[in-house]
N, C-alpha and C positions, 0 to 999 in steps of 0.2 A: 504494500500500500504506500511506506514513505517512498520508495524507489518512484513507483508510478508519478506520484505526486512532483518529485526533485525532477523528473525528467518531462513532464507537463511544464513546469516551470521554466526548467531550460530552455528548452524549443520556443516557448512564447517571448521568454526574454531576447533569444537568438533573432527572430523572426521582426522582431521589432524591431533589434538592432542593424537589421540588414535590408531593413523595408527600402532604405533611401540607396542603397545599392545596386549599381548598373550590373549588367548581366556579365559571368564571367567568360571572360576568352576561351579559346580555345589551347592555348598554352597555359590557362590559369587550370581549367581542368587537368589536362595532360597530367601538369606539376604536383597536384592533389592525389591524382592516381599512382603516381610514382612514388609519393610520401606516404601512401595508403600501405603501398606493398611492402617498402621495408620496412615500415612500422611493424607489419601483420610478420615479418618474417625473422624481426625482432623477437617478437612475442612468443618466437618457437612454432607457428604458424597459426597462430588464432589471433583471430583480430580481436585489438583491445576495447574495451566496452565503448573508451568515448570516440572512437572512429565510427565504431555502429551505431551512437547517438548522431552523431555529425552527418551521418549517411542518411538517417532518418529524418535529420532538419532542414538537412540542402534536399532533398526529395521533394518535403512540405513547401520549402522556399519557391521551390519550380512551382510546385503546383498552383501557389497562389500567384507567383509571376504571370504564369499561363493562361489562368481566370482575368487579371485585371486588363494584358492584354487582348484579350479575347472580346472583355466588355470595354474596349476604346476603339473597338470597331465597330 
């Protein structure tokens, strides 16, 4: 329950913080994916829990990117 709660909060604090945020490159992703992998291969090959938060909040990020640009059409 506190997990669920701490990580509801994360993501909304994230999402806010990133609302004014231009979309990222294509080299911005690349570079994420590349920081993803050694991270995860760091970890002895699981991925560390706040990557899989992070992967969860830039998910949500698009998707509400995708919505507001959809309705400014």
């Amino acid at each position: 329950m506190m997990r669920t709660t701490l990580l509801a909060g994360l993501a909304g604090a994230t999402l806010l913080g990133t609302a004014g945020c231009d979309h990222q490159g294509p080299a911005e992703r690349a570079g994420e994916k590349v920081d993803h992998t050694v991270d995860t291969i760091k970890n002895g090959g699981h991925e560390p829990v706040g990557d899989s938060i992070k992967d969860d909040i830039n998910k949500a990020r698009d998707k509400v990117e995708d919505k507001v640009d959809d309705a400014k059409k």
